[in-house]
N, C-alpha and C positions, 0 to 999 in steps of 0.2 A: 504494500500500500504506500501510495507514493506522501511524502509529505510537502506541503507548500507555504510558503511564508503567506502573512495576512498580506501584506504590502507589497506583494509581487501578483496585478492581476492586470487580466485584460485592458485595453483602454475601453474598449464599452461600458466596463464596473465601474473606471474613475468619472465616467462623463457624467453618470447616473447617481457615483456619490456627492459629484459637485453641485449639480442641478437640485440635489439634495440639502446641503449649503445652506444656498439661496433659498430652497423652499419654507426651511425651518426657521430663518432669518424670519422670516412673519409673525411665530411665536409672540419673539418678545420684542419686537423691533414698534411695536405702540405703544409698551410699558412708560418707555419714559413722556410719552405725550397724553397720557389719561386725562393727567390732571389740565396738564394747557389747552385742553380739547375741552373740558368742563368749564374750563375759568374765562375760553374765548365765545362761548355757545351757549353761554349761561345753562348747563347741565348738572345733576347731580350724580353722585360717584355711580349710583344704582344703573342712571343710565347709559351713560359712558362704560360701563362693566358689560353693557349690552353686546359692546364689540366684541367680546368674548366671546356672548351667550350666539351671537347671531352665528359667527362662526363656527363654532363646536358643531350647535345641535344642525346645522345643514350637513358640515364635515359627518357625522356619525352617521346622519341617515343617506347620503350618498356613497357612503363605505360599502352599503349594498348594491349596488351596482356595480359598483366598479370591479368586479370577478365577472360579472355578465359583461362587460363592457372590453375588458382586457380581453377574456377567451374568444372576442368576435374579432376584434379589430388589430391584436398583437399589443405588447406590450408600450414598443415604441410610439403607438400614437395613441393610446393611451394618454403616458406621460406627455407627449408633445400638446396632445388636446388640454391635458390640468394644467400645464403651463400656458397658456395662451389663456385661460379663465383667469389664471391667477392675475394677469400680467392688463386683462380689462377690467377685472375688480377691485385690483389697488389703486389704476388711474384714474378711474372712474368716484371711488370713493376718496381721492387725496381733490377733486374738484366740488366736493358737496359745499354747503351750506348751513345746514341741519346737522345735528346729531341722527337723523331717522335716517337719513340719507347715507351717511356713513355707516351704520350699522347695517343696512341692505345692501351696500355692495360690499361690507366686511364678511355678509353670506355668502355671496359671486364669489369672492375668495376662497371662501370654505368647498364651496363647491369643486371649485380646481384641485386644492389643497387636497380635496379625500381621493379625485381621480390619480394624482401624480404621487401623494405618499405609500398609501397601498401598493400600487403597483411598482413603488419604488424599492420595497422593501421587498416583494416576490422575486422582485428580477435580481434584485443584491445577492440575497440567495440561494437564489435558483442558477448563477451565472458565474457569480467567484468561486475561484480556485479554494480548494481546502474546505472545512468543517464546516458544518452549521453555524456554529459557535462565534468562529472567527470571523464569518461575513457579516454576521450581525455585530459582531463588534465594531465592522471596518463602517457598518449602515449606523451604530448608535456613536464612532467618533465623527461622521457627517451631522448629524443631528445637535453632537455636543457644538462642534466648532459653527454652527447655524444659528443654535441658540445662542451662543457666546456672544456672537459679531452684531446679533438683532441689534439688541439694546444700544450697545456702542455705536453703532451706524444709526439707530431710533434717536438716540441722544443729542448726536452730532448734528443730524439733518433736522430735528424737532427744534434746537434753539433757531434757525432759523423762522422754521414755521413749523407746525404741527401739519401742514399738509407734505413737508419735505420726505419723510420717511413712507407716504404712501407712494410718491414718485418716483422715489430709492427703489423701492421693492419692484415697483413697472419694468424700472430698466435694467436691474438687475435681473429681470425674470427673461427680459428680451435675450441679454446671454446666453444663459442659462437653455433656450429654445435653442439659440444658435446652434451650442457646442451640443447639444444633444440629437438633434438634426443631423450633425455631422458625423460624429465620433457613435454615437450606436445604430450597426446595422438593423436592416429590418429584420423585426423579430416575429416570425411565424407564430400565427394562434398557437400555444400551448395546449394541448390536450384537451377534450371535447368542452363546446360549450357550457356553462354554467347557469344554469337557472337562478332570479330572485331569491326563490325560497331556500334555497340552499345553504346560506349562511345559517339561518333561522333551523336548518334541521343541524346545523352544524353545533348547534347551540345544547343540543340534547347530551350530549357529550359533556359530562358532568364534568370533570378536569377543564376544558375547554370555558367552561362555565361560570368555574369555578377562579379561573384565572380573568376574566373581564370584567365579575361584579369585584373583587379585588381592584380593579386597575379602575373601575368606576369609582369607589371611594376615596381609595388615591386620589383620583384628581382633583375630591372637591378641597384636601388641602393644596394641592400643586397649585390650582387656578385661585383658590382664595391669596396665599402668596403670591403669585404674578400681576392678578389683578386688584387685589385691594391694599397692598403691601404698599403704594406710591401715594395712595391719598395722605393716609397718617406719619410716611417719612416727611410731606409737605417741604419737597425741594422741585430746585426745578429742571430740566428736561436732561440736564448735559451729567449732572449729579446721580440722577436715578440713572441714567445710562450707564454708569461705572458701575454701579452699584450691583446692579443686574449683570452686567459686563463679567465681575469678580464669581456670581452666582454662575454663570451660564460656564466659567472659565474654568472653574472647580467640577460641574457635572461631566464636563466633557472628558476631564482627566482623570477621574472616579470610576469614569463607565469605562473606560477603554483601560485603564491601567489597576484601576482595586479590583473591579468585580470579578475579572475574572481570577484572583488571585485570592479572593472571597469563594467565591464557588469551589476552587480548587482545595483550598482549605474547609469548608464547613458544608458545602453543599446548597444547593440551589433554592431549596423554602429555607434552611435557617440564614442561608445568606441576605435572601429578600427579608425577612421576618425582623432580622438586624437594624436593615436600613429603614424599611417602616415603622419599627420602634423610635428610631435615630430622629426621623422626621419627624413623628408626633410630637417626640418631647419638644426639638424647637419651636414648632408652632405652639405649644401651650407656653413655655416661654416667651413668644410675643407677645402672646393674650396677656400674662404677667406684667410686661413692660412695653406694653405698645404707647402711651407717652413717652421713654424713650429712643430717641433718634441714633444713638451707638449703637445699643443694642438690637434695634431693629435689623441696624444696616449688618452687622457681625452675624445675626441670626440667618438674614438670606444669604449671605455668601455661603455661610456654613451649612446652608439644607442644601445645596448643591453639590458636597460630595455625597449624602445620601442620598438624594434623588438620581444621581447618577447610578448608582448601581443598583438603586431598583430598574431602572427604564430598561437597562442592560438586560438585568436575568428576566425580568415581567417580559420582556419581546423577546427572549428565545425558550421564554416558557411556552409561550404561545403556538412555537413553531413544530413545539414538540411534545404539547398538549393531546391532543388528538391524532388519530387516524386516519386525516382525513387532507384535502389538498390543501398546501401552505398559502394560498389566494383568497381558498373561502375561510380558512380559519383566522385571517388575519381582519377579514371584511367583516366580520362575525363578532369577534374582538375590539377592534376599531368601533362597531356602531353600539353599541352597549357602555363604550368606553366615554364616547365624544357626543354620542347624542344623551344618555343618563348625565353625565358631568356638566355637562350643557348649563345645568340654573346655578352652578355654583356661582359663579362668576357674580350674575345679579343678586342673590341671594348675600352673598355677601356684600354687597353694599348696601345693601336693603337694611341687613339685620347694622351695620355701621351709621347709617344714619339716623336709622329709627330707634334704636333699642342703646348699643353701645358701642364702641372704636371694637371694646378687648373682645366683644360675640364672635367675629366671624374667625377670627385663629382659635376659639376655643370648639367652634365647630368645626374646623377646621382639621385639629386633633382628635376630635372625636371618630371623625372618619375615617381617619387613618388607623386609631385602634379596631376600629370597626372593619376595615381592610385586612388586618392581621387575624382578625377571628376567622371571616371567611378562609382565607389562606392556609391557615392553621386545619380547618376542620374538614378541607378540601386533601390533605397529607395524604391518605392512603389512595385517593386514585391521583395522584401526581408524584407519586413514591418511585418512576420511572424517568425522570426528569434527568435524572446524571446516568443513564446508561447511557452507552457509547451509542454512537452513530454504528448503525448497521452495514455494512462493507458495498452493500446493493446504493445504501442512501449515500454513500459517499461518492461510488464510483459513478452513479448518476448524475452528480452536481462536479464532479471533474470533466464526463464527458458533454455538458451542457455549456461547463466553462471553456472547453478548447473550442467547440464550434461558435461560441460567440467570439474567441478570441483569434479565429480563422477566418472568420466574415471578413 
């Protein structure tokens, strides 16, 4: 069995992890403009949180398609089609007026966002050389260094204007099209078409299952942190952008460099089970001292190496959850994940305006304990999680990697 470095793959996998980059640069590339978007539009945190909410919950429910959409049309256009959505629904929303405005094409976004991630994470894959393991790692340090750069580029282009970081993302997304265009050949339908419903029977699959109300609870700390973390630091665009910058900096080197050194050591639920503890606790330590601005700012850098290596092993849980094809288990995954997490974002601002600052980190943590019980009680059918890759699954994803890398 041949072995292969992560870092030595086709150029199709580097076009698809850079396009990748950029795609996740959306994440957090608003953060630092929530509050200049509220303070220019006379908005409340509730509803500027919407950008969140209008994202997600389109992203989750278009996660179902996108297995029907890829096995008809191939993978490459696919992604070239989420990129061109993405790339009209950041321009489109960096020209509003409204807040209402900006929230409906932050869904146009969403909408792209679920065509070109899914299928970006199949083809990673399904197409690099070496492990399961390692392609996901090479797709979650794409992800780390996307989220990183958001903010910092959100920052930079938001002191200008709050419309500058939707413009960013436009043109950055036109690249992104370019080099993808070019550098991945055409990629034949994979393997018989996929039905709708199929994620949804995908779902019966208690592991499977068990692994995305998990990553739902997660997020409603993830997104409460992302999105309601900037009102009460109350700084302004170029400040928050470091700050998130340091957060995004720390997940990207946690996922690619701890987890897997975590897993290797403890194993893939106590690994995750760790990091999910790790993040509770800081979030209820916000809740504690969300009047201070130190500790605020020390707390998100610092959930960032624990969220790093949950996102790690929760996405190659996923891959290897079920019995079933890595496109619907991921669309299945993804919409449980993004359209359930979906109200955190308003939710939390909701419960900040109306009730208290400390509420939404304290629900925040609460979910995330609540994450660890599912996970926790999910053990015996995910007790297969660190068996090796099968000789058939490997030699599979080597010979899928040469013919992309022979195109």
């Amino acid at each position: 069995m041949r072995e292969y470095s992560m870092w030595r793959q086709p150029r199709p996998v580097w076009a698809v992890a850079f396009a990748s980059v950029i795609a996740f640069m959306g994440i957090g590339l608003v953060d630092p403009i929530l509050k200049p978007i509220a303070d220019d539009l006379g908005a409340s945190a509730s509803q500027v949180s919407l950008l969140f909410t209008s994202y997600m919950a389109v992203m989750g429910v278009a996660m179902i398609v996108t297995g029907a959409v890829s096995s008809r049309i191939g993978a490459k256009w696919t992604l070239l089609a989420g990129l061109a959505v993405i790339v009209v629904g950041s321009a489109l929303a960096g020209m509003q007026d409204g807040v209402a405005g900006i929230v409906a094409f932050r869904a146009v976004w969403g909408l792209g966002n679920a065509l070109f991630v899914a299928t970006a994470l199949a083809t990673i894959v399904r197409s690099a050389r070496g492990s399961t393991a390692q392609a996901i790692i090479l797709y979650e340090a794409a992800l780390g260094v996307g989220i990183a750069t958001g903010p910092l580029i959100g920052g930079l282009l938001g002191n200008i204007s709050w419309r500058g970081p939707f413009f960013g993302v436009a043109a950055l997304m036109v690249v992104a099209f370019v080099l993808t265009s070019v550098m991945l050949p055409a990629t034949p339908t994979h393997g018989r078409p996929t039905s709708l419903a199929e994620p949804f029977r995908a779902l019966r699959h208690r592991s499977l299952l068990t692994v995305a109300l998990t990553a739902l609870l997660y997020n409603f700390g993830f997104f409460t942190l992302l999105a309601f973390t900037p009102f009460p630091l109350g700084m302004g665009a170029i400040p928050v952008g470091f700050v998130f910058f340091g957060w995004g900096l720390l997940l990207a080197i946690s996922s690619v460099v701890v987890a897997p050194r975590l897993q290797a050591a403890f194993g893939t639920l106590r690994s995750t089970l760790l990091a999910l503890l790790g993040f509770a606790v800081i979030l209820a330590v916000m809740a504690l001292f969300t009047d201070s601005k130190p500790v605020l700012i020390v707390c998100v850098i610092a959930a960032g190496f624990f969220l790093g290596i949950n996102n790690t092993l929760v996405t190659e849980s996923v891959m290897k959850a079920a019995p079933i094809e890595r496109g619907v288990a991921s669309a299945a995954y993804s919409f449980v994940r993004f359209a359930g997490g979906a109200v955190a974002p308003w939710l939390a601002g909701k419960l900040g305006e109306e009730v208290s600052p400390h509420l939404p980190f304290w629900v925040g943590a609460v979910a995330v304990l609540l994450a660890m019980g599912v996970l926790f009680s999910g053990r015996r059918v995910l007790s297969h999680l660190d068996d090796e890759e099968s000789a058939d699954e490997e030699s599979l994803d080597e010979a899928e990697a040469m013919t992309l890398s022979d195109a």
